[in-house]
N, C-alpha and C positions, 0 to 999 in steps of 0.2 A: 357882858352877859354870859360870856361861853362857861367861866368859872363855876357856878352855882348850873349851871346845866348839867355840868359833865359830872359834877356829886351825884344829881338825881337820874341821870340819863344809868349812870353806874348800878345803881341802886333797884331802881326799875328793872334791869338788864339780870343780875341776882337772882330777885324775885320771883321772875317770870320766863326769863331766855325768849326766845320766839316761838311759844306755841303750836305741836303740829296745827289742832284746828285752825290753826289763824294762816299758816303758811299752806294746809291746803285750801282752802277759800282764797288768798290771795296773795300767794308768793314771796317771793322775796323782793326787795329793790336791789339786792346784788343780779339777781335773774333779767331784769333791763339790762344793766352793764352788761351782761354776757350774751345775750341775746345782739347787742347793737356791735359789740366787739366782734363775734362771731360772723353777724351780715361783711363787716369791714375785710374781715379777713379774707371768707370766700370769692367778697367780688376783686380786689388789689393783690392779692396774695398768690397770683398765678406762675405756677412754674414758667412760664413763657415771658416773665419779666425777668429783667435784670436783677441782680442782687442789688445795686444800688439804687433800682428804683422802688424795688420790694420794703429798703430802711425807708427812704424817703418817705413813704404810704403808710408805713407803720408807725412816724414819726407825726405824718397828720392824720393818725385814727386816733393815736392820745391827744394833740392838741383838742381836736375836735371833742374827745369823749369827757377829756376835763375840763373845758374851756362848756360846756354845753351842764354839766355836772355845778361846776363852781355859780354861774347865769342860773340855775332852780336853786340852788341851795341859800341864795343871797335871797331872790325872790322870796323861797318861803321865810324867813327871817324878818323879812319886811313887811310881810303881810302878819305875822304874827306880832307884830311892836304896833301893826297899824289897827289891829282889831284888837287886842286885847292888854294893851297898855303895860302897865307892870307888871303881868302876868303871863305875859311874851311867854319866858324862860319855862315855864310848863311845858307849852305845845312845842317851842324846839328842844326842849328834853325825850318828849315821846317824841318826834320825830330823829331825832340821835339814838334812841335805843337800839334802834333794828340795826342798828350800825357795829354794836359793841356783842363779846361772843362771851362774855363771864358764865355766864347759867349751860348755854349748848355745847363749848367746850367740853367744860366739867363731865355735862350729863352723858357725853361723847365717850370718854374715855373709860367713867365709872365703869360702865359693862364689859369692857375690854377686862380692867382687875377681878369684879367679879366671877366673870368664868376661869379667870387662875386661879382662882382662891375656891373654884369648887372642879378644879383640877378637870377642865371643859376644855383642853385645847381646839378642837374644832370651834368650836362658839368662841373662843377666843382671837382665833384664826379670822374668823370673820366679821367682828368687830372691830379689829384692828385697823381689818380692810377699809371700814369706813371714814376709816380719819388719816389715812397713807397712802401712796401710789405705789409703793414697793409692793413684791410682791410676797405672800403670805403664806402659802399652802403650806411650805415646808420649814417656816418658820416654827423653832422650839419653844417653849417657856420664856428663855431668855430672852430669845429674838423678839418675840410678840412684845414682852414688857417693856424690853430695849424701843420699838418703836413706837409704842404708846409713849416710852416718856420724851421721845427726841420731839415730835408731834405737840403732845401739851409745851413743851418748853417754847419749842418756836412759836408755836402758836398762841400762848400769852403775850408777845412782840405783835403779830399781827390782828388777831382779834381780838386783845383788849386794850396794850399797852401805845399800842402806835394809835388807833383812830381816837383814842383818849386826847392823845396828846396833840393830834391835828385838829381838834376839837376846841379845843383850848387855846391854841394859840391862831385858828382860823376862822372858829364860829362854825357852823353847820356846814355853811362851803368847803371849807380845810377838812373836815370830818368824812363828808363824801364823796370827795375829788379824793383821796386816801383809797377810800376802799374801793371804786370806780379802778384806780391804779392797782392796786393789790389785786381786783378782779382780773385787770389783765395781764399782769407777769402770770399769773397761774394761770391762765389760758395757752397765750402766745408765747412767753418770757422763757422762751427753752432754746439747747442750743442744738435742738435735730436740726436737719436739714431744711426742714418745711418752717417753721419757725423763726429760723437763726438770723434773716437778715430782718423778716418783719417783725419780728416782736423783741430786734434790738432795743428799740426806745421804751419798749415797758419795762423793759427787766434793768433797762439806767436808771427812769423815775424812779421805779421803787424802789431801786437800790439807796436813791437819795433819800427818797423818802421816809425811808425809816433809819437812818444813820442813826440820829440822835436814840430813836423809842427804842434800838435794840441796844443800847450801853445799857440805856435807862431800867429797860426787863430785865436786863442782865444783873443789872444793882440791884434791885431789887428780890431776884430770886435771892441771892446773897446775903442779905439782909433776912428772909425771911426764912430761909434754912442755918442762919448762923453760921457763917463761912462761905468757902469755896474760889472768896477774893481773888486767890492766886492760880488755881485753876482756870478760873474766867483769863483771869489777863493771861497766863501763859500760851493757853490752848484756840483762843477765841478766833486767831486767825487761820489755823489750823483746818477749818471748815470749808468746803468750796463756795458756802456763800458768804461775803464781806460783813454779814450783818447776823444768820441764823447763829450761829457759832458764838454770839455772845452769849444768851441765855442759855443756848443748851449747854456750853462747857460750864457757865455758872452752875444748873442745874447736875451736869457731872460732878464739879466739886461739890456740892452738898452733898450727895448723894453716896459719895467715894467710888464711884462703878466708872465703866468705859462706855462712851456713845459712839455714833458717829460708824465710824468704821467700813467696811464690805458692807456692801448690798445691793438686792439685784432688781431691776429694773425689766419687765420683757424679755425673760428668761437670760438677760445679760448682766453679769455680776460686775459692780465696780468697785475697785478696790478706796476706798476712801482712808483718810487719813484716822486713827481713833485717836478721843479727847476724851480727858482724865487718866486721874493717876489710879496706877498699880494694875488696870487689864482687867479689875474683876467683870466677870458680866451682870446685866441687870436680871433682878428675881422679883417673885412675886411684889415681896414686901416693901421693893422697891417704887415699885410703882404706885402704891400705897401712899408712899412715905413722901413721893411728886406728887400726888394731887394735897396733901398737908400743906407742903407747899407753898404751892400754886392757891390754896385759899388764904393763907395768911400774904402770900404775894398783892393778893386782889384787896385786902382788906387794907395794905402797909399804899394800894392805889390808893383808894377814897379816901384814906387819910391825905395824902400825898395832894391829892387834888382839892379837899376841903384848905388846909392849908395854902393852897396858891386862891382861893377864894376871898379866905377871910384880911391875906396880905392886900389885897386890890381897894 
């Protein structure tokens, strides 16, 4: 059943994104994960523990959070086969939606180019903000496009390409036990000090977690920019994360610019490794030229996934 879900779940997700109206009336169901992540942390997560009892705690706030996540997600699945017969795959398509990031992505980024392309650096500055943790204020032209595109690249891996894919090959359990885990490396999954032992075990899931969907974005960008093949596989490792570093060097090599690189965190600059060929840096038109993309990416999906439908 997940097959023909995840066409429409895609589809719906397009169309519509998540509605402010609808998320200020009532939220997100990433905001429970982070809400119950967050309880976990403050009460286990005390300087006054051991580092190794700190992983151990952090290793049963994910069992717990995806083990409790996979138990409703099977539930509703069951309850939708048991009321509404062949017609299941609707109600867990809309309840997969809110899962998948195709439409707020996009809608995300748009305004970052925008204000470059009416030469708004401050409005750019702070749109940027919203979709990156780096910091902004004295980020250029470049820098600002540079992190819009490194942002869309990864983040087609994790809000469209990955819970896609755990969708598919899990049912609605795989889909949001996914992003239940994805919620918490982006919480805990850091290597400060406060973090590093307990939110070891979210930043290994997720690391597994998306092994396969970040080749897969990464083929895909590839595919949809017409190149870059070699850049991907050269550069991909390149990256401090096992898995961002697929798509975005993919999306490097289309692009022909440099990602990655310096950047600064908390007024602390870190020298990171840059990915792609030649050094150019990113510009407007660049960024432009990643969200093209990025929609023919999403399109080269639902094809992708209608085809694993119609093989079943």
């Amino acid at each position: 059943m997940a097959d023909p879900v995840a066409v429409a779940a895609l589809l719906i997700d397009a169309a519509c994104g998540w509605p402010a109206w609808l998320y200020a009336r009532v939220g997100h169901p990433v905001g429970a994960f982070a809400r119950a992540i967050g309880m976990a942390e403050r009460r286990w997560n005390r300087a006054t523990r051991s580092e190794a009892a700190r992983r151990r705690l952090g290793l049963v706030t994910m069992v717990l959070l995806i083990g409790g996540v996979i138990v409703a997600g099977w539930a509703a699945e069951r309850a939708a086969q048991e009321l509404l017969g062949g017609y299941a795959w609707v109600a867990v398509a809309v309840l997969a939606w809110p899962a998948l990031a195709v439409r707020s992505l996009y809608d995300h980024v748009v305004p970052v180019a925008r204000a470059l392309t009416d030469a708004d650096l401050p409005a750019a500055r702070r749109a940027v903000a919203m979709i990156v943790g780096r910091d902004t204020a004295a980020l250029d032209e470049g820098g600002v496009a540079r992190a819009a595109i490194e942002s869309l690249a990864e983040s087609f891996c994790d809000g469209v390409v990955a819970p896609l894919f755990w969708l598919v090959v899990a049912g609605l359990p795989g889909l949001w036990a996914y992003k239940a885990i994805n919620t918490a490396d982006s919480l805990i999954g850091h290597r400060e000090e406060r973090w590093r032992a307990f939110g070891w075990a979210a930043a290994r899931i997720d690391d597994g977690a998306n092994l396969v969907p970040a080749r897969l974005a990464g083929a895909l960008v590839c595919m949809a920019g017409g190149g870059g093949w070699r850049v991907m596989v050269r550069d991909a490792r390149r990256h401090a994360s096992p898995n961002a570093g697929w798509p975005e060097a993919a999306m490097a090599g289309v692009l022909g610019i440099a990602l990655a690189g310096p950047v600064t965190y908390d007024g602390v600059t870190h020298d990171k490794a840059w990915i792609g060929d030649g050094g150019r840096a990113a510009a407007t038109g660049d960024l432009w030229r990643a969200l093209a993309v990025y929609r023919r990416a999403c399109v080269l999906l639902v094809v992708l996934a209608g085809v694993v439908a119609w093989s079943r």
